[in-house]
C-alpha positions in Angstrom: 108.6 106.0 87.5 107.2 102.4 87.8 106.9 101.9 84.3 111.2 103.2 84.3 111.7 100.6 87.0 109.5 97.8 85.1 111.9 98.7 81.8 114.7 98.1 83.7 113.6 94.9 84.7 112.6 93.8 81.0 115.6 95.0 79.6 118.1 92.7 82.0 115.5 89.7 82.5 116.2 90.0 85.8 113.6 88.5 88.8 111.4 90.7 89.9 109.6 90.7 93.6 108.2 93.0 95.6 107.2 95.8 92.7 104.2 97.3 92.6 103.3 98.4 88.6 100.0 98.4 89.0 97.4 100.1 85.9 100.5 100.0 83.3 100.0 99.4 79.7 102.2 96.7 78.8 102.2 96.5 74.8 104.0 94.2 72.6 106.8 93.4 75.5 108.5 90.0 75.8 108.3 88.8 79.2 109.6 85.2 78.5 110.9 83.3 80.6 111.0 85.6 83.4 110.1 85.4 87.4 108.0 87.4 89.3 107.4 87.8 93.0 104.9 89.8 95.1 104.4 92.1 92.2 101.1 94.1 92.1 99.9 93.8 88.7 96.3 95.2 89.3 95.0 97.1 86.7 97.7 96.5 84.0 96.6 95.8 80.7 99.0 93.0 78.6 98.7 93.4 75.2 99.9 91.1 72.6 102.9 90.3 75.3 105.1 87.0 74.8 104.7 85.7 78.2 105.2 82.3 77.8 107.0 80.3 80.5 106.9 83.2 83.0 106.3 82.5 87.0 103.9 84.7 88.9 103.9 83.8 92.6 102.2 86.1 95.1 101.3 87.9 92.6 97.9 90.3 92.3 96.4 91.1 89.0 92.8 92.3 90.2 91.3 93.7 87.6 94.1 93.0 85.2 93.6 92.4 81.6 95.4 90.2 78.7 94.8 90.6 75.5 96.2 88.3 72.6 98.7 87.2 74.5 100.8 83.6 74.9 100.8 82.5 78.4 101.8 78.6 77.4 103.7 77.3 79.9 103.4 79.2 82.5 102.5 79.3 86.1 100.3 81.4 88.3 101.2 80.2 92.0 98.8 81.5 94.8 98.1 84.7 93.2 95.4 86.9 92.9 93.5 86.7 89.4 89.9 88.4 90.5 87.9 90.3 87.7 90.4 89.5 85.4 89.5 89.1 81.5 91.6 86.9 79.2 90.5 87.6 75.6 91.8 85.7 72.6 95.1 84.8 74.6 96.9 81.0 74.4 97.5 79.2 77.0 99.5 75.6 76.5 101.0 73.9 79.5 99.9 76.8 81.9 99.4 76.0 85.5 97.3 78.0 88.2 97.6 76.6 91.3 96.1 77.7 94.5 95.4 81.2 92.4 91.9 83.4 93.5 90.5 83.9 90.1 86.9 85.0 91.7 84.6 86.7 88.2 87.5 86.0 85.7 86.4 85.7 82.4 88.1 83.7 79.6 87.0 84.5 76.2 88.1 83.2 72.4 91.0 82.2 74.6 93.2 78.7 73.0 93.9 76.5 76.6 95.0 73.0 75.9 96.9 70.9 78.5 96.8 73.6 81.4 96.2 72.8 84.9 93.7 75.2 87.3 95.1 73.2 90.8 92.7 74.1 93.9 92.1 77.4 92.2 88.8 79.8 93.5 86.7 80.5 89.9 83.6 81.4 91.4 81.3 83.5 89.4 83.8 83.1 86.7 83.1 82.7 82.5 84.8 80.4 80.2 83.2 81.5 76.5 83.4 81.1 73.0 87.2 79.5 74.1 88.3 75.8 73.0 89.4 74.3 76.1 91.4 70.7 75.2 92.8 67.9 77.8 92.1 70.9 80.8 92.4 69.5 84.4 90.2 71.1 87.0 91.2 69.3 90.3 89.6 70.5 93.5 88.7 73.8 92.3 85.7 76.0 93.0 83.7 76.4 90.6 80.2 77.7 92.1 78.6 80.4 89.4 80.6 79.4 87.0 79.9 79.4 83.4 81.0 77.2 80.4 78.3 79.0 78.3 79.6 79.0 74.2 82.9 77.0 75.4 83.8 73.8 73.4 84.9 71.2 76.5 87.2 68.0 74.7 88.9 65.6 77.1 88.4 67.7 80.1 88.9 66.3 83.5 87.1 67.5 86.4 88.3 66.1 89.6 86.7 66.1 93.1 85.0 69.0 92.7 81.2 70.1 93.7 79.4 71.0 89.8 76.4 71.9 91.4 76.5 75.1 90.7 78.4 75.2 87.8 76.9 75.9 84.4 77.9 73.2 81.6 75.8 74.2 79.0 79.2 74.2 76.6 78.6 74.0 72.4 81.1 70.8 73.1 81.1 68.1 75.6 83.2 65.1 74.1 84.9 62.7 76.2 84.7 64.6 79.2 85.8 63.1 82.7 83.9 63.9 85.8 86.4 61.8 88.5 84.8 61.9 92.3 82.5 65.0 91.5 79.5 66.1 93.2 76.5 66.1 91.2 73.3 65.6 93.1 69.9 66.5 91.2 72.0 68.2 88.5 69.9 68.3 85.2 71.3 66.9 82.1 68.1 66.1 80.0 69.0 65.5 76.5 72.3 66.1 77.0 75.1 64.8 74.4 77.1 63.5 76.5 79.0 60.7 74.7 81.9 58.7 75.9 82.3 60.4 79.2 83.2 59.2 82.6 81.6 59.8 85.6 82.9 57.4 87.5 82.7 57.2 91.3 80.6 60.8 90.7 77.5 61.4 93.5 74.6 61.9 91.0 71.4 60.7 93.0 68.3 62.4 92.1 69.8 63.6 89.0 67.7 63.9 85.8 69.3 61.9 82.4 66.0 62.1 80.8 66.4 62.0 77.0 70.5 62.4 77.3 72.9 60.7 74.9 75.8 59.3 77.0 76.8 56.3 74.4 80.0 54.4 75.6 80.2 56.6 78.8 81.2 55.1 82.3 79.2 55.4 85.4 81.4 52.6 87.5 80.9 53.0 91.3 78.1 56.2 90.9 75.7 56.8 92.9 72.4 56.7 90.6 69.8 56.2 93.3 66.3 58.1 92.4 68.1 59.3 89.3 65.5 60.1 86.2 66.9 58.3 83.2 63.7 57.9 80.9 64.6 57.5 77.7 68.1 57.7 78.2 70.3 56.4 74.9 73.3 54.5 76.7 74.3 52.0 74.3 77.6 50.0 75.5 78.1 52.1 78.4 79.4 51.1 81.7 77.2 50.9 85.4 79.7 48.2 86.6 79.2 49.0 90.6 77.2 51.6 90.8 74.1 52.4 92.5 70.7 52.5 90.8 68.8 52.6 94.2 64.7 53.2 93.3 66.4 54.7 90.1 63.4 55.2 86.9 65.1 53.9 83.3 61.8 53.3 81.4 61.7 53.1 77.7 65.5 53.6 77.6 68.3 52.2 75.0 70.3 50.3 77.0 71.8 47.3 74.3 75.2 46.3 75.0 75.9 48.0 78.4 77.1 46.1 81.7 75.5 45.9 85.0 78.0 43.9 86.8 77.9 44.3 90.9 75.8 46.8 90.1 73.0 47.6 92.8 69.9 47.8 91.3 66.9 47.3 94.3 63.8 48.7 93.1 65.0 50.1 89.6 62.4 50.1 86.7 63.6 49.3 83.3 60.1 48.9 81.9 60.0 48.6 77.9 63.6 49.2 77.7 66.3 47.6 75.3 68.9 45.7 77.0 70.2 43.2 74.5 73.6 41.7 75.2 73.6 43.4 78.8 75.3 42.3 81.3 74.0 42.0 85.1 76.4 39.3 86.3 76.7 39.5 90.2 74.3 42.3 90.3 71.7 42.8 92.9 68.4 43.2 91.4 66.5 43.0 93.9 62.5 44.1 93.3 63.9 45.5 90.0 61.3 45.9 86.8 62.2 44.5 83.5 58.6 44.2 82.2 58.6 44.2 78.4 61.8 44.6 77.8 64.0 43.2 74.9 66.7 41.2 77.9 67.5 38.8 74.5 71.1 37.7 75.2 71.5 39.5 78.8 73.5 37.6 80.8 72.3 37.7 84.5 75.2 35.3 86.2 75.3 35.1 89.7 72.7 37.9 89.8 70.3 38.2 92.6 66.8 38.2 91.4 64.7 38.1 94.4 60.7 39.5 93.4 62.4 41.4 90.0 59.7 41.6 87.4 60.4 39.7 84.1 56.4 39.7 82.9 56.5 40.3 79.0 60.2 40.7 78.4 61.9 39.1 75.4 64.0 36.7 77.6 65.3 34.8 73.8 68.8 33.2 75.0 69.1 34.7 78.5 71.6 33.5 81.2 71.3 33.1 84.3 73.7 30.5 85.7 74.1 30.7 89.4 71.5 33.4 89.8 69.6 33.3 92.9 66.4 34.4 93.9 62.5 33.9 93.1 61.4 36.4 89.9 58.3 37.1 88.7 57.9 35.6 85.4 61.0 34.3 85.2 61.5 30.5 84.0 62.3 27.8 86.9 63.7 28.2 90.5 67.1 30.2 90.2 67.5 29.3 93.7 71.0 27.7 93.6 72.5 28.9 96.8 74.9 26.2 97.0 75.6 26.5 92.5 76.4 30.3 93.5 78.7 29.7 96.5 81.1 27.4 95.0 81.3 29.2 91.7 81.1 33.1 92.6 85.5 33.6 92.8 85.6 30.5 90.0 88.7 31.2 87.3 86.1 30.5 85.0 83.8 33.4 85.5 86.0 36.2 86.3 85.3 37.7 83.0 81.9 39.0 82.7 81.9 37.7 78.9 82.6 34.8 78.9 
């Protein structure tokens, strides 16, 4: 009898709402284009379906499954998603928002360009799935898995990754806006050209990674372990280092500037053509390192630790403070007041 009602439905493209068709087998039916609302899909089982831009709102497909079906453009609105499984489906343009999708599992699934808004994933899986330009904003993602999943150009926005496995095959120029990520561990981690910026990362171990060209403005860094981290023209500008460990790390090219960096040790690390201009380094350790071309403008040095380091062509114009083997009195209050909001030096290259 529901599966006669559900027919009729099909066959007029008519909106649905407040149906209940729950553990049909829905093969090889075209659904495009179609609304539905307060429907109980739990159970059903969508296979090979054309269900591109079809609404679901209020929906509940609990334990629902789809199977090598197109779900491009369309929109789950604060439905109910839990223990569903999406294998080798597409979904282009999609958009879940405010959807419960608590143990759903995506697998060989296509998603480029879709949208999970606020949506519940916890426990979830997304594997063996290319997942391209994907926005995840304030969703939860505790227990969830990107195990076997390729993760290009994905945005994650204010959400808490602490408990969310990212140990994808791909990681390329991912974003991480706002995100928690306190004492997270990504030890040789490839991790190149991401963004992290104004992400909460103290105490969180970079040891070994490979974040080349990757931004870290306005993060919190502080008792981070980064030994041995490759970060060539990367970005700190603003961010927090706090007590922060960067020994023996590959740091040519990158830029420091306002960055905070009280009592972090760069020992034996390369950090030609850095940039530290306005940055506090106060107590910070650059022994033996290669600083050849760094340019510390305006910086605050006070008790930082230059013993050994290459220093070959270093700036320091309007830096302030007493180093340890530093050359000359840096001292230049009055240099640094009249010159720190200067035309001049509002470029950090210069």
């Amino acid at each position: 009898m529901n599966e006669d009602i559900f027919q009729r439905y099909i066959k007029d493209s008519s909106p649905c709402s407040d149906e209940v068709f729950a553990g049909l087998k829905i093969d090889g039916v075209d659904l495009s284009g179609m609304t539905f609302d307060k429907v109980d899909f739990s159970g059903c089982h969508f296979i090979n379906c054309d269900m591109r831009e079809v609404t679901f709102s209020n929906c509940n497909f609990t334990g629902a499954k789809f199977t090598s079906s197109d779900l491009s453009d369309g929109s789950f609105l604060t439905s109910t998603l839990s223990g569903t499984l999406l294998s080798s489906c597409t979904l282009i343009d999609s958009i879940f928002n405010e959807s419960d999708m608590t143990q759903a599992k995506l697998e060989n699934c296509k998603i480029e360009d879709t949208v999970f808004q606020k949506v519940i994933f916890c426990n979830g899986l997304l594997s063996k799935s290319e997942a391209v330009r994907c926005v995840f904003h304030e969703a939860d993602l505790s227990g969830f898995s990107f195990i076997g999943a390729d993760l290009d150009k994905i945005i994650f926005y204010e959400i808490d990754l602490r408990q969310t496995n990212l140990e994808s095959e791909l990681f390329n120029q991912v974003m991480l806006i706002d995100c928690d990520m306190r004492e997270m561990d990504f030890s040789n981690k490839r991790l190149v050209a991401c963004q992290f910026s104004e992400g909460q990362l103290q105490g969180a171990n970079f040891t070994g990674a490979n974040v080349k060209g990757s931004v870290f403005a306005q993060c919190v860094l502080s008792d981070a372990q980064m030994d041995g981290l490759y970060a060539e023209e990367t970005v700190f500008t603003q961010a927090t280092l706090t007590n922060a460990s960067c020994q023996g790390a590959q740091l040519n090219k990158t830029v420091w500037s306002e960055a905070i960096l009280t009592n972090t040790d760069f020992s034996r690390s390369n950090l030609e053509y850095s940039i530290f201009e306005r940055s506090r380094c106060e107590g910070t350790v650059f022994t033996s390192c290669n600083l050849a071309y760094a340019n510390f403008d305006y910086a605050i040095i006070e008790n930082a630790n230059f013993q050994d380091a290459n220093r070959t062509h270093i700036r320091a114009h309007g830096a302030t403070g007493r180093a340890i083997g530093f050359p000359g009195n840096t001292d230049d209050v009055a240099l640094r007041r009249a010159e720190l909001h200067s035309v001049r030096h509002t470029n950090p290259y210069f």
